[in-house]
KEDREN-103090 format. One line per field, with one value per residue (C-alpha): y, z, x. Coordinates in steps of 0.05 Angstrom, whole numbers, plus 5000, padded with zeros to 4 digits. Example, Ala and Ser with C-alpha at 12.3 -4.5 7.8 and 13.67 -1.06 7.14 Angstrom:
c2: (4910;4979)
c3: (5156;5143)
c1: (5246;5273)
***
This chain:
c2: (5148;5133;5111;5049;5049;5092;5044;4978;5026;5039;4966;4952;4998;4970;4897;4907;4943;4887;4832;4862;4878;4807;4781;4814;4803;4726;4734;4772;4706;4653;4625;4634;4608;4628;4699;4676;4642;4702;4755;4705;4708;4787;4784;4740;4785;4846;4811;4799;4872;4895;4845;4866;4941;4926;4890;4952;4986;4932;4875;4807;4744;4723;4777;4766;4698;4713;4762;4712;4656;4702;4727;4662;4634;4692;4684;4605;4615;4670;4614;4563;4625;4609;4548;4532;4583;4539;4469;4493;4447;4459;4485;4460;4406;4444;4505;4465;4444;4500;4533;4478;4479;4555;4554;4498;4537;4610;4605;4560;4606;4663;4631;4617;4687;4679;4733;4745;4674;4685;4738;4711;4643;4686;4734;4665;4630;4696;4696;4617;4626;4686;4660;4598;4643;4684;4610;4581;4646;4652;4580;4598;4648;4632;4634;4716;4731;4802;4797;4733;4759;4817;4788;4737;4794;4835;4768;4759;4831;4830;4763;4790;4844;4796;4771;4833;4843;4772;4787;4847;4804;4746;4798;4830;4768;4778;4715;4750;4821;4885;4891;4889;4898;4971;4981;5007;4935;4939;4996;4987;4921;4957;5015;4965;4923;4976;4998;4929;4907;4956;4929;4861;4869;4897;4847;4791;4823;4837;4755;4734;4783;4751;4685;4705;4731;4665;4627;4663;4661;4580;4577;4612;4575;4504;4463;4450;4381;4342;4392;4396;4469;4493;4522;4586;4559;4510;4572;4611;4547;4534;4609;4615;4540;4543;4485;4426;4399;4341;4344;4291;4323;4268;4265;4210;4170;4177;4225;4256;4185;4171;4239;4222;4154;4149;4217;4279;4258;4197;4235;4283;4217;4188;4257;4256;4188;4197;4259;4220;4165;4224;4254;4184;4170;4236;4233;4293;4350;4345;4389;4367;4405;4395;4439;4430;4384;4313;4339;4339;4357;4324;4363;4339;4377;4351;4310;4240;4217;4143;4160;4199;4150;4091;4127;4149;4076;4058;4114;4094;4028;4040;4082;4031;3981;4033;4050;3975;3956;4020;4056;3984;4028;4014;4080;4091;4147;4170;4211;4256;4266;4320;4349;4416;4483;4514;4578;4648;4632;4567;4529;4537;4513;4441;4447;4452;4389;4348;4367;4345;4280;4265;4281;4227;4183;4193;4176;4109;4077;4116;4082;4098;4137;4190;4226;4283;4287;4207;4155;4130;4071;4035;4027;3958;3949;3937;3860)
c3: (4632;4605;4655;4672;4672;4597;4567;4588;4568;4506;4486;4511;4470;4402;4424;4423;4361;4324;4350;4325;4267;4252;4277;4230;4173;4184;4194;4127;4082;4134;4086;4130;4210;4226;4223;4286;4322;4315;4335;4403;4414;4411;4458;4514;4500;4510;4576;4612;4604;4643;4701;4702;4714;4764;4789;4780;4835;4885;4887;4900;4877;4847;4797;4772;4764;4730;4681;4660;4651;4600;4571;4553;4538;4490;4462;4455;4416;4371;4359;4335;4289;4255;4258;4225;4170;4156;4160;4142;4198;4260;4320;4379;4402;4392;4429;4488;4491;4494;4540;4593;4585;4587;4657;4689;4688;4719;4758;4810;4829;4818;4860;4914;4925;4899;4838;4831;4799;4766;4728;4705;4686;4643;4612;4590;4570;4531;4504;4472;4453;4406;4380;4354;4324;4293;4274;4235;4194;4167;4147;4110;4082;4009;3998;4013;4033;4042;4091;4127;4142;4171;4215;4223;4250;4292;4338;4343;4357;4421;4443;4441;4485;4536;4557;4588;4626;4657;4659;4708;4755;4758;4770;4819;4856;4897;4901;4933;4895;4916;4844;4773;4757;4738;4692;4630;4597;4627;4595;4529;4522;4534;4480;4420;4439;4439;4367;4335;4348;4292;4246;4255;4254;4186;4163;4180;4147;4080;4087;4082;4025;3992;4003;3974;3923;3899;3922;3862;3811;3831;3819;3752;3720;3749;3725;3776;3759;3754;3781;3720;3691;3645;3572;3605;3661;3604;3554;3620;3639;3566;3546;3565;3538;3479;3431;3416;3442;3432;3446;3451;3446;3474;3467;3497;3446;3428;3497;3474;3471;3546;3570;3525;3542;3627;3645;3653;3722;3695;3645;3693;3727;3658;3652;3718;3717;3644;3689;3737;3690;3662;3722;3747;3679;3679;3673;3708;3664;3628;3632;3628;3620;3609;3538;3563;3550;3536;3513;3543;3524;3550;3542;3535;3529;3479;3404;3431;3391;3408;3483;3484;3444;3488;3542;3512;3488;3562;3579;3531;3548;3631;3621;3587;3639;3693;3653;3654;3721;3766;3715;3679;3609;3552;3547;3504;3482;3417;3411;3358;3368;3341;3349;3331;3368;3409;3426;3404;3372;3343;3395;3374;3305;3341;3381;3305;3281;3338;3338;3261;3280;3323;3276;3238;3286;3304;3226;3218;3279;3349;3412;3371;3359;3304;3292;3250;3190;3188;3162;3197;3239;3283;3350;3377;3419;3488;3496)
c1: (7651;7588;7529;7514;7434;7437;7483;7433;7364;7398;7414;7333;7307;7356;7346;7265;7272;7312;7266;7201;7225;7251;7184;7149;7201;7187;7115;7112;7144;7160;7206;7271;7254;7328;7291;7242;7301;7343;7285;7270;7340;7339;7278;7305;7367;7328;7290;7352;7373;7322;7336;7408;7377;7335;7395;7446;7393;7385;7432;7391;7411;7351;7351;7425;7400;7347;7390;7440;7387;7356;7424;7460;7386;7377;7458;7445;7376;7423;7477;7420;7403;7477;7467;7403;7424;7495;7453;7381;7359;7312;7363;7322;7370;7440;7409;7385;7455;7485;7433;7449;7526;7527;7482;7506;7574;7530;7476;7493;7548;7499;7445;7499;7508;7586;7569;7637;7654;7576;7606;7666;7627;7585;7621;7657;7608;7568;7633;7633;7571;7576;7642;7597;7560;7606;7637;7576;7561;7637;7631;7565;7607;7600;7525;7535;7603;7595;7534;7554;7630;7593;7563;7609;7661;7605;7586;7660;7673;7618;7646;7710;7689;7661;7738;7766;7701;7725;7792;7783;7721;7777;7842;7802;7792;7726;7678;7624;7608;7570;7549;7557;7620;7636;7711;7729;7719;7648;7623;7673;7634;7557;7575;7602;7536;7494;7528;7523;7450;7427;7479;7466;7404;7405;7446;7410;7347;7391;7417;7343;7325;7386;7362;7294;7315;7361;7299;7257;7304;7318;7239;7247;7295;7271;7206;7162;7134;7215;7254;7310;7328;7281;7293;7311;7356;7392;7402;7439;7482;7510;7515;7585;7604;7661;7676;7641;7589;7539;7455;7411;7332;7278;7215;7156;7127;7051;7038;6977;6949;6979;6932;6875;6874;6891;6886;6938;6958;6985;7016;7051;7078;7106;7142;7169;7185;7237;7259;7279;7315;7359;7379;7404;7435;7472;7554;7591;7594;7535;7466;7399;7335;7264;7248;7171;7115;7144;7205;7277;7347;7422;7478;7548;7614;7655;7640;7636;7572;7581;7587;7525;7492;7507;7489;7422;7403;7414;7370;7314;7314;7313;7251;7220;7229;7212;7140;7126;7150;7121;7064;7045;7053;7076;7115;7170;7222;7252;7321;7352;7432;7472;7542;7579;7611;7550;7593;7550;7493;7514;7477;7410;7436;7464;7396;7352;7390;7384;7310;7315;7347;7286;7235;7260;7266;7188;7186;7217;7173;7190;7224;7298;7353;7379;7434;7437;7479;7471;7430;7368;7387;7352;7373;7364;7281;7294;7272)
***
């Protein structure tokens, strides 16, 4: 059987380890907290092994106290680490809860002197805790399914481990305890701990690489000052569109004179502000993107001109108002309007005529429609 005192240094020494690497993995971006939560976790972890050594030598019920305080302390701070990955919310409250549940079912037995119920209470509740855990990262599971159901089935793994260590405490029916207990479930339990905290500490470095990486790309393809896709991001999204499809290109009337005359931060706030109209005006199904500069682009599946139209009328004419009413501007839009099969390379051709269709429509007196392939018409001024 494997000793008692190597098993707990060994899981010290790994615990430590994890934590100060995790530390300094969050120090390094600080974009992911559930990094800091999970490396305290690790620490407290690590903490309460070396209490349950000292404890292994001399028996005092103060120090098994102590021990499981800093265990289920350490397993509740590494359950808020699941959860404030699932939610992307501060874990304070839920891990509070949890702390007090799990120790108000322990230490007063512990304290008591009656280790024997102590133990099972805590194997128990060590055991709930890291099936929580286990819980929240499989129902993150889709953001990396390969990483999360790792560790998803290592915290379920250890917790699993936790119930025959209470099994054999409650079997062998002794309130009052020399020791720890000492079984085959005991040291079974230590060994797969002591096995896992590498792994799962590796994984939870390789889930927040993943998320930085998906954080950079989202940066990439999204424009800073309205937050819609950019060109790039609207080229990836349509690439693998087949049929028809109709584009309606926008662009703000007379901007330079908006910047020349009342500056480029109230320019920035026009452009934001027709972002902002589109995205509310948006029908499922359809992409929009700013091109850059003034300019913007809706994309709708299907050839339904007079939808799109309809829709973009009702677009044009709610910026209008919303210039007037929050920017007191006279700020206006014009639209071109264009329809054909975008699959292949045949979506930069609709893209050229819709572009076409606004040119004109800059042409025969701005805040209008065009659509290409037709004659100019005038859309009606909003009144």
């Amino acid at each position: 059987m494997l000793d008692f005192s190597s098993l707990l240094l060994a899981i010290f020494f790994s615990t430590v380890g994890s934590s100060i690497v995790l530390f300094a993995a969050w120090a390094t971006s600080r974009h992911d907290g559930f990094l800091l939560t999970c490396g305290l976790g690790a620490l407290l972890v690590a903490i309460s092994v070396v209490c349950s050594a000292f404890y292994a030598h001399r028996p005092q019920p103060w120090l098994v106290t102590s021990a499981y305080v800093l265990l289920l302390s350490g397993l509740a701070t590494i359950y808020g680490t699941a959860w404030q990955f699932r939610y992307d919310a501060p874990p304070r409250r839920v891990v509070l809860l949890a702390t007090a549940i799990a120790l108000g079912l322990t230490v007063p037995p512990h304290a008591s002197g009656y280790n024997g119920i102590g133990f099972v209470a805590g194997f128990l509740s060590a055991a709930g805790l890291l099936f929580l855990a286990s819980f929240h990262f499989w129902a993150a599971r889709r953001e990396a399914p390969g990483t999360l159901i790792g560790l998803s089935a290592f915290y379920f793994a250890i917790g699993l481990s936790f119930l025959p260590r209470a099994a054999l405490v409650a079997l062998d029916g002794q309130a009052i305890m020399p020791g720890p207990p000492r079984n085959w479930a005991q040291t079974a339990s230590l060994a797969l701990i002591v096995l896992s905290v590498p792994a799962l500490g590796a994984l939870t470095l390789a889930l927040n690489q993943q998320r930085l990486v998906r954080a950079h790309r989202q940066q990439a393809l999204t424009d800073p000052l309205t937050g819609l896709p950019n060109r790039r991001a609207l080229l990836e999204s349509v690439a693998g569109w087949t049929g028809a499809a109709t584009l309606a290109v926008f662009d703000i009337d007379r901007f330079k004179n908006i910047n020349d005359t009342h500056g480029h931060a109230r320019g920035d706030e026009v452009i934001a502000l027709f972002a902002e109209a589109l995205r509310q005006h948006l029908a499922p199904g359809q992409v929009a993107a700013r091109l850059g500069g003034e300019e913007f682009v809706l994309v709708s599946p299907g050839g339904d001109l007079a939808v799109v139209r309809a829709q973009s009328d009702r677009l044009r004419r709610d910026f209008a108002r919303r210039a007037h009413a929050q920017l007191a501007l006279a700020a206006t839009v014009s639209g071109g309007l264009s329809c054909g099969e975008i699959g292949g390379k045949r979506f930069a051709v609709v893209m050229d005529a819709a572009d076409k269709a606004l040119y004109r429509a800059k042409q025969g007196g701005r805040d209008r429609l065009e659509i290409a392939g037709e004659e100019t018409r005038v859309a009606d001024r909003p009144s």
